[in-house]
C-alpha positions in Angstrom: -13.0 8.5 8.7 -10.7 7.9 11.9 -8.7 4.8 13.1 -10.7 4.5 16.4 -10.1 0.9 16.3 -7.1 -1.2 17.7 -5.9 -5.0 17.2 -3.4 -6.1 19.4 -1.0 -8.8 17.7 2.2 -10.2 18.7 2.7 -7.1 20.8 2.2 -4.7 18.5 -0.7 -2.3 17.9 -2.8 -1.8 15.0 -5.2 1.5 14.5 -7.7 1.0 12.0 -10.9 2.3 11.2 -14.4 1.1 9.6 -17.1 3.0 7.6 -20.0 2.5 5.8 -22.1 -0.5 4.5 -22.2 -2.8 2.0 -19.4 -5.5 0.3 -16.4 -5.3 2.1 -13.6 -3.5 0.4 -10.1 -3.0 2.7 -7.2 -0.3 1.3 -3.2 -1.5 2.4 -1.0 1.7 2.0 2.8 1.5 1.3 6.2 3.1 2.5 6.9 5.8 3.8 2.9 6.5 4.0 0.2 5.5 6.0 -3.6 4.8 5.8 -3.9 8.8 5.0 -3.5 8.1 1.4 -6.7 6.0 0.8 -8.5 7.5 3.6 -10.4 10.4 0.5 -10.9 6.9 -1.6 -12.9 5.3 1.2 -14.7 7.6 2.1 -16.3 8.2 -0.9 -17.3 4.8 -1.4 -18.2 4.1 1.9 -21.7 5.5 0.6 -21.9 1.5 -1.5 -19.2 -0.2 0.8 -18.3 -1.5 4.2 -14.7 0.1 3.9 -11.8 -0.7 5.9 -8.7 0.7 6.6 -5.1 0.2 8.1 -1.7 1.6 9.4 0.6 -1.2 8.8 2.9 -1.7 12.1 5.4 0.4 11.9 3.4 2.8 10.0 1.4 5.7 10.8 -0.5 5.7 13.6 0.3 1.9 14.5 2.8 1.3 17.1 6.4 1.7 16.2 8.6 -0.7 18.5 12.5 -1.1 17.5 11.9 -4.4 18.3 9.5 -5.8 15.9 10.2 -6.7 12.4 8.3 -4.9 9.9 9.3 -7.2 6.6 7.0 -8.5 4.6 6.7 -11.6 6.3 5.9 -9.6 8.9 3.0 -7.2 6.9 1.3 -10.0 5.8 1.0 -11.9 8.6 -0.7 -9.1 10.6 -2.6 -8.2 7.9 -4.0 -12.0 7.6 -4.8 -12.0 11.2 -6.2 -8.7 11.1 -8.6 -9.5 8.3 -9.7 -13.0 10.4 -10.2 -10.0 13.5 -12.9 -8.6 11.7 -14.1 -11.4 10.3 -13.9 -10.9 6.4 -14.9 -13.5 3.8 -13.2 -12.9 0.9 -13.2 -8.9 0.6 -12.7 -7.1 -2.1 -8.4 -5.8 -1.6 -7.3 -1.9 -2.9 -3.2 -2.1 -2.3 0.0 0.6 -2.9 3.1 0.7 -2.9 4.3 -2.2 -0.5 0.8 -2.8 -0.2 1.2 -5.1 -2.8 3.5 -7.3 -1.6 1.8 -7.8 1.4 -1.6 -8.3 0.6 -0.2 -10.9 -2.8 1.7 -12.7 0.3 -1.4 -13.2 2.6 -2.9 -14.3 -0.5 -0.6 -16.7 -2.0 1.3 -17.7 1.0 -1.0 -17.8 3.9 -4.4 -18.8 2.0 -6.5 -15.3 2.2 -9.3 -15.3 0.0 -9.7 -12.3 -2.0 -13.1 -11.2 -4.2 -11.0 -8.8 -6.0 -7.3 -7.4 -5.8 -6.5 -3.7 -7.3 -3.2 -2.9 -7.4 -2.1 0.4 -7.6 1.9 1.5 -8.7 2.9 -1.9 -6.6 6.0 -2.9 -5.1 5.4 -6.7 -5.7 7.7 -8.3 -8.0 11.6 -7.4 -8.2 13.4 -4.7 -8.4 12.3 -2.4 -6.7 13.4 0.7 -4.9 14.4 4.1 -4.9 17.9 5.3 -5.5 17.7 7.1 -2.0 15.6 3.9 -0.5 19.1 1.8 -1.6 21.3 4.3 0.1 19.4 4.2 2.9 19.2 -0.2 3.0 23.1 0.0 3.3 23.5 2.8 5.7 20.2 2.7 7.8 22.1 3.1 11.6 24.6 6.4 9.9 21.1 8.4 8.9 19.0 7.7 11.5 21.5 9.6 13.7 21.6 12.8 11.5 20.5 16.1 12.7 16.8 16.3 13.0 16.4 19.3 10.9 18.8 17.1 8.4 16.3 14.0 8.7 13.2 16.1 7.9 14.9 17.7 4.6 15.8 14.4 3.4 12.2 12.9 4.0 10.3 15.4 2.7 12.6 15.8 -0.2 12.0 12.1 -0.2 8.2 11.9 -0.2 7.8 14.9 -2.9 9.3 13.1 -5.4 7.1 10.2 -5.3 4.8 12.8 -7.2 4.8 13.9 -10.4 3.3 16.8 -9.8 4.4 19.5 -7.1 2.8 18.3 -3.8 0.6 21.0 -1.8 2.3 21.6 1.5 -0.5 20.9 3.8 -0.4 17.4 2.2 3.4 16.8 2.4 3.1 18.1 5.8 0.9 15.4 6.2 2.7 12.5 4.7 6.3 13.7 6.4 4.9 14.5 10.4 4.9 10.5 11.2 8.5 9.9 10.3 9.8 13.1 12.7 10.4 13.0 16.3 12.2 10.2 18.4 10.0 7.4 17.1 9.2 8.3 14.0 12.9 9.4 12.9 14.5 5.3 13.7 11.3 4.3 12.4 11.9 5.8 9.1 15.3 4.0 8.3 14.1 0.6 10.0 11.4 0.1 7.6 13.9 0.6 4.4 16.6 -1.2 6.2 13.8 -4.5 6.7 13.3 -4.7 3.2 14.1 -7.9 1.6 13.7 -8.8 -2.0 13.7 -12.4 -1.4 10.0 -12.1 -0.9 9.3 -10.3 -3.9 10.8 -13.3 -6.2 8.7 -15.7 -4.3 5.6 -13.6 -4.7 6.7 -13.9 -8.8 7.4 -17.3 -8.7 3.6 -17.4 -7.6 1.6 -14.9 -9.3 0.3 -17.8 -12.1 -1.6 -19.4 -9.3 -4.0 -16.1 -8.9 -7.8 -17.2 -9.8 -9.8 -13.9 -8.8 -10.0 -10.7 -10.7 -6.6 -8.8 -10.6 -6.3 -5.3 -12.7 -3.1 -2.9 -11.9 -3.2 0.5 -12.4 -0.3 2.3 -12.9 0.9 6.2 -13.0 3.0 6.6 -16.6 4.9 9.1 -14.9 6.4 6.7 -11.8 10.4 7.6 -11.6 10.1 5.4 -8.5 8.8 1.9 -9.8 8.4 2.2 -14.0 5.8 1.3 -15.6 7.4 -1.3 -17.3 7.2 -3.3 -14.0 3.5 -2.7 -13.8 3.1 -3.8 -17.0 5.2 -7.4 -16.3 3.5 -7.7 -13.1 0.0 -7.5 -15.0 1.0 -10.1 -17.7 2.0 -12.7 -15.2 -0.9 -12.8 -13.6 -3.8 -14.9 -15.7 -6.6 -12.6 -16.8 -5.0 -9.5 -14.9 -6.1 -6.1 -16.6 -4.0 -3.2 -17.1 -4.7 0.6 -16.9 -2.2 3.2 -17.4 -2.6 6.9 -15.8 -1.5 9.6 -17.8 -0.1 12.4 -15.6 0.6 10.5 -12.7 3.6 9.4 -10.6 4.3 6.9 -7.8 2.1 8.9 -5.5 -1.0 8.7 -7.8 -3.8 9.3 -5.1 -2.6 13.1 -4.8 -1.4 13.4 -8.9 -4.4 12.1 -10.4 -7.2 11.5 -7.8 -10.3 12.1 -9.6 -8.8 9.5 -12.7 -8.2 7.0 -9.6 -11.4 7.3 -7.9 -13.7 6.7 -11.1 -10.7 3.8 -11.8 -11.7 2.0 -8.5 -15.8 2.9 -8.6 -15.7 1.1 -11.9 -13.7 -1.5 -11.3 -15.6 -2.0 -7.9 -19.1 -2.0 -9.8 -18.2 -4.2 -12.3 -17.0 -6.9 -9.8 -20.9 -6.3 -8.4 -22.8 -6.9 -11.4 -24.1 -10.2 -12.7 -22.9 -11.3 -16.0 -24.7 -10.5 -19.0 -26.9 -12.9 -20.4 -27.0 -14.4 -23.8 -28.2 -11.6 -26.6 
């Protein structure tokens, strides 16, 4: 499935990509990954669904200009307009990672309807945050001028963490690639250095307004964002179901795929079928 599609906005530029047929269902990676992540997930369900994805600005294959803001804010307003772009009523919404707090904050803040929301090992409430994704908020402009060969150590040191099971190189190779080079090295520490927590206490202060089905999945293994969070984001939000991933870390797409695949086809099917009747 390839991002062959473009959406201008504000001056940046969005890649994303389409497959398939059927109720609409749209993925929203996190940081420091891209689209790649849930492009496996979407294509196996693009056999049942019109599947979308997206590289968040900033992100990926999406444009990377120093001069844009890449908050949250930021996230979920492009994502809102993106979503009118292709003209979506009330999709079905598969988030990670920062994922969550954007696609919660074109929910609650800017009015997007949402069928469903999955949310998978979320950064949505507070705290959140790596020990090495704190270093890097207070010194973003010191790192981004290390060495090149430093800045690729650190980042894929970085990135293979996230799992909780040793990452294959091939697909480390592919999460790191995007954040070398002379855009994607500033890139790197710009996005950590635009993170701002005030958003994730307002997304908290909101979560009891949430009407649609919500269930969060989370990896018991994440050293990145505990489960503990996962399992406070789930209780604040009425009717939200919880499902806990043995063996899995933050990056729970590469630790535990087949466990997340069935997690979403079910959890997709269910949202399709009519409600029982009376016995």
């Amino acid at each position: 499935m390839d991002l062959d599609g473009t959406f201008s906005w504000e001056g940046r530029r969005i890649a994303w990509g389409r497959a398939g047929s059927g109720p609409a269902v749209v993925f929203c990676h996190g940081t420091p990954w891209s689209s790649w992540l849930w492009r496996p997930f979407a294509e196996a369900l693009s056999t049942e669904f019109t599947v979308y994805l997206w590289d968040m600005p900033g992100y990926g294959r999406s444009s990377k200009d120093a001069g844009h803001t890449v908050d949250f804010e930021a996230q979920a307003a492009a994502f809102t307009a993106l979503l009118d772009h292709w003209g979506l009523d009330r999709p079905h919404v598969v988030a990670h990672d920062y994922g969550g707090a954007v696609s919660l904050r074109a929910h609650l803040v800017h009015g997007v309807a949402y069928a469903s929301l999955l949310l998978t090992d979320v950064v949505a409430i507070p705290p959140a945050g790596s020990p090495f994704f704190r270093l890097v908020q207070q010194h973003p402009d010191v790192l981004s001028r290390v060495p090149p060969y430093i800045h690729e150590a650190l980042v894929r040191a970085y990135i293979a963490d996230a799992s909780h099971r040793e990452l294959r190189e091939d697909d480390l190779a592919a999460l790191v690639t995007p954040w070398l080079g002379e855009e994607g090295q500033p890139a790197f520490y710009r996005q950590i250095a635009a993170y701002d927590e005030r958003y994730l206490v307002e997304n908290e202060a909101l979560l009891g307004r949430i009407d649609i089905p919500v269930n969060v999945v989370w990896g018991v293994e994440d050293t990145w964002i505990p489960i503990t969070t996962g399992e406070r984001l789930a209780a604040a939000i009425p009717g939200a179901g919880f499902t806990r991933v043995e063996g899995a870390g933050h990056l729970i797409q590469l630790d535990t795929p087949v466990v997340l695949a069935t997690a979403l086809r079910t959890w997709l099917a269910a949202r399709l079928s009519p409600p029982a009747g009376p016995a």
